[in-house]
C-alpha positions in Angstrom: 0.0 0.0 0.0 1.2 3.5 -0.8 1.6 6.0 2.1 -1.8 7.8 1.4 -3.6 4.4 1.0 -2.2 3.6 4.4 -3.7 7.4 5.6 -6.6 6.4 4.2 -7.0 3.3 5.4 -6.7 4.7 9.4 -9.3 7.2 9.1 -11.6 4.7 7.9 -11.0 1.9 10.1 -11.0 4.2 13.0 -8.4 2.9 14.7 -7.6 4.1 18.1 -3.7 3.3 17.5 -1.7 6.6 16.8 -0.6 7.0 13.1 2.9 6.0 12.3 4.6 7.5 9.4 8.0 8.6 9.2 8.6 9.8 5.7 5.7 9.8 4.2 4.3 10.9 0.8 1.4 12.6 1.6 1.9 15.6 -1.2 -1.2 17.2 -2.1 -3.5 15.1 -0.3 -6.7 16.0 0.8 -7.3 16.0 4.9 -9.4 18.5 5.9 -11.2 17.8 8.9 -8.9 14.3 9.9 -8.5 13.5 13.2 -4.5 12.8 13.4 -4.1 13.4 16.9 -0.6 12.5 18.3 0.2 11.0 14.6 4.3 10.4 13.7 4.4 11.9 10.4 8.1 13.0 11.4 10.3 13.7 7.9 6.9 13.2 6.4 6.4 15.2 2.8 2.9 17.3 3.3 3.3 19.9 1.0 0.4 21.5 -0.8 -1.9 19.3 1.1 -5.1 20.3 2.4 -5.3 20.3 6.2 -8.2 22.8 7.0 -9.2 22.0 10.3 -7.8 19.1 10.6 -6.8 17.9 14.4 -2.8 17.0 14.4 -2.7 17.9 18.3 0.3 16.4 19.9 1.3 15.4 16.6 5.0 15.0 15.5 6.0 16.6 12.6 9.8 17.4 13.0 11.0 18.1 10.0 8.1 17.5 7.8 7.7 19.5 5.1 4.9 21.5 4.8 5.6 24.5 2.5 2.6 25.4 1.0 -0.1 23.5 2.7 -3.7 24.9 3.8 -3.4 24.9 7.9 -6.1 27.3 7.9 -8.4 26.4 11.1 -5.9 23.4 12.2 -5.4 22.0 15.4 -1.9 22.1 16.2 -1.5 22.4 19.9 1.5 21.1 22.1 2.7 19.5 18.3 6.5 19.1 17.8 7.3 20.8 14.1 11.1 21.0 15.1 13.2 21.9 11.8 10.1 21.6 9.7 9.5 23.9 6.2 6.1 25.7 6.5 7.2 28.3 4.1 4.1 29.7 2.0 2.0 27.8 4.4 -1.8 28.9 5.1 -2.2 28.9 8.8 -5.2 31.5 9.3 -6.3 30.8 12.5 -4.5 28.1 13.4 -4.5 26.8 17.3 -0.5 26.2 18.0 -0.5 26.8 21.8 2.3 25.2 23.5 3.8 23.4 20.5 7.5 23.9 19.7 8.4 25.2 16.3 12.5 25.5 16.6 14.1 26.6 14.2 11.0 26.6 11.9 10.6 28.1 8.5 7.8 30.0 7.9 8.8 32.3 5.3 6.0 33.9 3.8 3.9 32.0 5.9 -0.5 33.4 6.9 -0.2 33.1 10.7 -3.7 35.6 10.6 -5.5 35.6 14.0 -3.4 32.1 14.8 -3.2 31.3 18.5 0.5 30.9 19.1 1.0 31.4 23.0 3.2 29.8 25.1 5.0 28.2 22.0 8.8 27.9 21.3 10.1 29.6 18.6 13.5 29.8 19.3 15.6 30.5 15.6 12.7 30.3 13.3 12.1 32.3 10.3 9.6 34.1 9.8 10.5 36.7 7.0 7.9 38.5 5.5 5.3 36.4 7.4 1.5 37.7 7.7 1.0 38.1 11.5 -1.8 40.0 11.2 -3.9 40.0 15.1 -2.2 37.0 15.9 -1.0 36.4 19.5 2.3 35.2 20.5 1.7 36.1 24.5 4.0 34.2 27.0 5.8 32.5 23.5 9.7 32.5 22.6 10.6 34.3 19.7 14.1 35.0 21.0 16.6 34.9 18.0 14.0 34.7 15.3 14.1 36.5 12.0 11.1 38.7 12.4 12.0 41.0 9.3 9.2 42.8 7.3 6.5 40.8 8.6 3.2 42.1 9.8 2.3 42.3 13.1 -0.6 44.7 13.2 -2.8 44.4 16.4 -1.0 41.7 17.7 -0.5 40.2 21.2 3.5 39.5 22.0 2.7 40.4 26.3 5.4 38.7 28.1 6.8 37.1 25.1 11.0 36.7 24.9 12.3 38.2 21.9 16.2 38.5 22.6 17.9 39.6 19.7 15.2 39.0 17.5 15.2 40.6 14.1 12.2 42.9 13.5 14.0 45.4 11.0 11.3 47.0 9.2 8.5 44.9 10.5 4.9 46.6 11.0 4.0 46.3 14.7 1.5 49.2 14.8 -1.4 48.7 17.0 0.6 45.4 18.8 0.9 44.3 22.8 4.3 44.5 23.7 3.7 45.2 27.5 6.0 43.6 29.5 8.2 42.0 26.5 11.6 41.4 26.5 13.7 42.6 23.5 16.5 43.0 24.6 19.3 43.6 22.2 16.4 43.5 19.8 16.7 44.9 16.2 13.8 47.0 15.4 15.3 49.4 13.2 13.2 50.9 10.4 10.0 49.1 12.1 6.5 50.5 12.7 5.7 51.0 16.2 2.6 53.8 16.0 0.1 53.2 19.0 2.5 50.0 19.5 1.7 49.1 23.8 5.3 48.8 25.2 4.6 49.3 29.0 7.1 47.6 30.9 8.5 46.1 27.9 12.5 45.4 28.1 14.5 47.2 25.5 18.1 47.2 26.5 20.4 47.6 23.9 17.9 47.6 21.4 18.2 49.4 18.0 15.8 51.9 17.2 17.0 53.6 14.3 14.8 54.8 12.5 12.3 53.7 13.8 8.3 55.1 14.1 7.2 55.4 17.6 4.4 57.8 17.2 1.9 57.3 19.9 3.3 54.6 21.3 3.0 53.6 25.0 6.9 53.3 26.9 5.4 53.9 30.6 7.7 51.7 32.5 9.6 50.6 29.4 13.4 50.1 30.0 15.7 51.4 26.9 18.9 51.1 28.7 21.8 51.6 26.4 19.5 51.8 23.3 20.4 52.9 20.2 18.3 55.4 19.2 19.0 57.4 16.3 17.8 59.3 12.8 14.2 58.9 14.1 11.8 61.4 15.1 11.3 59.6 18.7 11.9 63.1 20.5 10.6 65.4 17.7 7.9 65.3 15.9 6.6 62.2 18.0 7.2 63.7 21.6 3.7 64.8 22.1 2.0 61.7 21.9 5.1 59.6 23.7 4.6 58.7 27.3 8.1 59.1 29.0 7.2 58.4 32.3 9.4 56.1 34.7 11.4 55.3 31.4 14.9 54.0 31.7 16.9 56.1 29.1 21.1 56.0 30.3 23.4 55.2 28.2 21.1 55.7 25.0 22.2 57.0 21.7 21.0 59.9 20.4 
């Protein structure tokens, strides 16, 4: 039996074993709505496949490849996709709470309105990723290429972004209260009405960057670069400054 005659075969046979295949050829198949719950498809080849709210909770998918694929309403909670390619991938609304994505690439990837708390994404790539109102609260994004994606409206409280890059990415609107960036790169990003109370910026780098009506009550920007923007001209009305941590900065 071929790999997707073996898939098919489960689902129809209902079986309450977990699915087991490693390196699998599941291109382009068709599993919307499956229940593959705690499945191996480890190494397994998804891409272009139709997974629309499919249930791969618990699953393991380290590096599967998944470029492509339509993740659009999946299930993808406390799920291992370690190394996997998720490049181009649709994940609109896609529940990935608590599952690790290390060193991930989702390059050019819809994360739209996806749940993605609490989840590990410690050197993934996200470049030029749709982020739109998604929320990353309490998640790790420390080291991750964060470059010109959109961020608009989203929730990144309490998340870890050490050294993340987020030059020229739009985080207008976005919850960074109580973040940690430090040694961030945000130069040339968007941060109107951006929420960074409490948030952790030491050492970031601010060039350039758009701060206009943004929220730094609390916000610590020890030793941060900040320079060639208009953070203390024309944006210095709508700027809250109070108990801000500015020594050291770079102006």
């Amino acid at each position: 039996m071929t790999d997707k005659e073996l898939v098919f075969a489960y689902l129809h046979n209902g079986s309450d074993e977990k699915l087991h295949l490693v390196w699998a050829d599941l291109r382009v198949m068709y599993l919307a709505n499956c229940n593959l719950s705690g499945a191996d498809l480890s190494c397994a080849n998804l891409s272009w496949a139709n997974l629309t709210n499919a249930n791969l909770s618990g699953s393991n998918l380290k590096g599967a490849n998944l470029s492509g694929a339509n993740l659009s309403g999946v299930d993808l909670t406390c799920a291992d996709l370690t190394g996997a390619d998720l490049s181009g991938a649709d994940l609109t609304k896609a529940k990935l709470s608590h599952s690790k994505l290390l060193d991930v690439n989702l390059t050019g990837a819809t994360l739209k309105d996806a749940d993605v708390c609490d989840a590990n994404l410690l050197f993934a790539n996200l470049l030029a990723a749709n982020l739109l109102d998604s929320n990353f609260s309490n998640a790790d994004l420390s080291f991750v290429n964060l470059s010109y994606v959109d961020l608009t409206g989203s929730n990144l409280s309490n998340a870890f972004l050490l050294e993340a890059n987020l030059s020229s990415a739009n985080l207008s609107k976005a919850n960074l209260s109580s973040t940690d960036l430090t040694g961030a790169n945000l130069s040339d990003a968007n941060l109107t009405d951006t929420d960074l109370t409490s948030a952790n910026l030491t050492k970031a780098n601010l060039t350039n960057t758009a701060l206009n009506g943004a929220c730094l009550k609390g916000t610590n920007l020890n030793g941060a670069v900040i320079a060639r923007n208009n953070f203390f001209y024309n944006y210095s009305n709508s700027v809250q400054f109070s108990m801000m941590n500015l020594s050291g900065d770079k102006l």
